[in-house]
N, C-alpha and C positions, 0 to 999 in steps of 0.2 A: 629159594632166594634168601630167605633170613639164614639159613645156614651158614651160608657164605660168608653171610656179613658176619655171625657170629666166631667164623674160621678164623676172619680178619681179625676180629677182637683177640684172641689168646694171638695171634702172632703179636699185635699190637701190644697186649701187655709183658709180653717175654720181651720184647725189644726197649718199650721204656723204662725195662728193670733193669735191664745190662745198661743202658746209658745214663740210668741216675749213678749206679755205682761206679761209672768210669768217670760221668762227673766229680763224684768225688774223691777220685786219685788224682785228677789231674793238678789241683796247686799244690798236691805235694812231690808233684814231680820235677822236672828241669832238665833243658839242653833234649837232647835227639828223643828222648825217652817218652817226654812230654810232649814233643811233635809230634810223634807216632803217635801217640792216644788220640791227639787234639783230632788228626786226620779220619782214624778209625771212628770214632765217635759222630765228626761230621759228616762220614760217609753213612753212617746208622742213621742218624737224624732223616740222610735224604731217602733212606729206605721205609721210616717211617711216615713221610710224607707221601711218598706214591702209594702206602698203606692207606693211607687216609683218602688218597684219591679216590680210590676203588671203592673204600667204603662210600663213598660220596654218592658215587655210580650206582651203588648195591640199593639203598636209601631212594633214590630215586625213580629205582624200578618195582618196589614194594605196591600193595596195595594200600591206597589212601587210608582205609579200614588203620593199617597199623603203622605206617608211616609216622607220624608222629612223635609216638615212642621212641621209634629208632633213631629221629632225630637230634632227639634231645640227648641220646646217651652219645652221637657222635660230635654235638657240641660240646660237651663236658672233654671227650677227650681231644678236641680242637684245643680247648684250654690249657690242657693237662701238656698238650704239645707245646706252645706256646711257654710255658713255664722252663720246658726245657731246654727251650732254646734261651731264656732268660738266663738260666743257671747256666748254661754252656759257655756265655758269653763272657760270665764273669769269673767263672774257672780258669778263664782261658789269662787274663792278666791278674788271677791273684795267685797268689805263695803265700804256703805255708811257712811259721817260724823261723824254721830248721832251713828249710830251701834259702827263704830272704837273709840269713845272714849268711849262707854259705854262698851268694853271691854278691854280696857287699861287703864280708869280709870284715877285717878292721875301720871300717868307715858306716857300719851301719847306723850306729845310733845316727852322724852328723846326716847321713841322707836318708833319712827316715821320712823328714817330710816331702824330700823330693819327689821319693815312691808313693806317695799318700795323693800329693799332688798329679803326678802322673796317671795315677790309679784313678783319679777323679774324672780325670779328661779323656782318658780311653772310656771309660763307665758311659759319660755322656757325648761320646761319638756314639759308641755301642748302643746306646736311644735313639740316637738320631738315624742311624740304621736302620734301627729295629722301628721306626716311623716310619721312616723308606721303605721298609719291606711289608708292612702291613698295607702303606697306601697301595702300593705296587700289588698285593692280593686282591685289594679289593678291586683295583681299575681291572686285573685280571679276570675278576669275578663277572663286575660290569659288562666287561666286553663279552663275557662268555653267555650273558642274560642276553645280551645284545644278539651276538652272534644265531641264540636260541629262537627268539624272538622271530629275527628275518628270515627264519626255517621253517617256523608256524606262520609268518604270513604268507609266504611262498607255495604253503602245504594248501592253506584257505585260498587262496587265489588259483591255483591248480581245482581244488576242488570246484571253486565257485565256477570257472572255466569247464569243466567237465558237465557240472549243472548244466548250464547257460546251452551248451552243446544237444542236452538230451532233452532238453525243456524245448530247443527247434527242430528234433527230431520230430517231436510229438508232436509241435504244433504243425507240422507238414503234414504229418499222418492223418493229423484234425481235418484239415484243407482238403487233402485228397481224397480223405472219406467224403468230407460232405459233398465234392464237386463230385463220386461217382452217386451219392442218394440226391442229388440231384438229376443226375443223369436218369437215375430208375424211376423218381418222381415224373421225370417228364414223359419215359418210356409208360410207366404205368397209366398216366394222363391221357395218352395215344388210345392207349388199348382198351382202355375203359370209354374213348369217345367213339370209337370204330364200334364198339357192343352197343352202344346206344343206340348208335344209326344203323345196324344192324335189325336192333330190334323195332325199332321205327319203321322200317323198311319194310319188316314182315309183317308188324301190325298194319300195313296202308295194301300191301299183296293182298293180307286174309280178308280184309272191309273190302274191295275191290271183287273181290272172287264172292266174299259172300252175295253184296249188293248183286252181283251176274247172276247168280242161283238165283237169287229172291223174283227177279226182273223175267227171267225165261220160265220160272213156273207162274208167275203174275202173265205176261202172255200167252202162258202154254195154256192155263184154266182160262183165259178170256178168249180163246179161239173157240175151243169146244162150248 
């Protein structure tokens, strides 16, 4: 399992290498040229994040023993992600020199501050976003603890049910034992009162038969 996650890693770092460096073409670029990065790049961004997914996944199936560790080097590259999407964003309205005046031409100095100005207010949409998108992470997250959550209590309530089920198996099995040692109790109570009277019976035969003996040789010696 840590393999895996380690597999992820070098993908993860070959990919945030190509997209620092296309980061840093893009304000010297402009027009179709610059679009095309801007796309590529975003499209990289989103292959790194379903990277990070998996790692997430990977993390989560480790042993607690080493979990830990693994976590903490996948929030360092949570950050590291994060950053580049920082950098992505403000690549995307700046220009370089060379670019800024080859599209403002002879009026660059006069709109200099326009671009500066502009440049402020995209920046801080671009925040405002990028608060957007983090809350939006987290409710995701939330809902996904959530979601986890009423699957473990689902799981516990299945199980507690399954309990409950075998816990009145047994107390049946209880019941029905005792009602059949019952049953033998009373059987054996039977048969132990029939031996008694049994024996009763032959001890009152043999005093009967004895006293007869004693009585016919008591008259037999009182004839003669």
């Amino acid at each position: 399992m840590s393999s895996d996650f380690e597999a992820y890693e070098q993908d993860f770092g070959t990919l945030t290498a190509e997209i620092t460096n296309k980061i840093g073409r893009i304000p010297k670029l402009g027009g179709e040229e610059k679009t095309q990065l801007v796309l590529n790049v975003d499209k990289q961004l989103e292959e790194v994040r379903e990277l990070m997914e998996q790692m997430d996944l990977e993390v989560r199936e480790l042993p607690i023993q080493i979990r830990g560790m693994y976590q903490s080097r996948l929030k360092s590259y949570k950050g590291e992600m994060e950053k580049l999407e920082k950098d992505f964003k403000r690549s995307r309205i700046a220009y370089s020199d060379e670019v800024r005046n080859e599209l403002l031409g002879e009026d660059a100095g006069s709109s200099e501050s326009q671009l500066i100005k502009l440049r402020e207010e995209r920046a801080h949409l671009l925040d405002n976003t990028e608060k957007l998108e983090r809350s939006s992470r987290r409710l995701d997250a939330g809902y996904q603890i959530a979601v986890e959550t009423e699957q473990l209590g689902q799981e516990i309530l299945a199980n507690l049910h399954t309990d409950r089920e075998k816990i009145q198996r047994s107390r049946d099995r209880l019941r029905e034992t005792d009602a059949n040692l019952g049953k033998s109790s009373r059987i054996l109570t039977g048969m132990l009162r029939r031996i008694i009277q049994n024996r009763v019976l032959v001890f009152v035969l043999g005093a009967i038969i004895l006293i007869t003996i004693i009585l016919a040789i008591y008259f037999n010696v009182r004839g003669h």
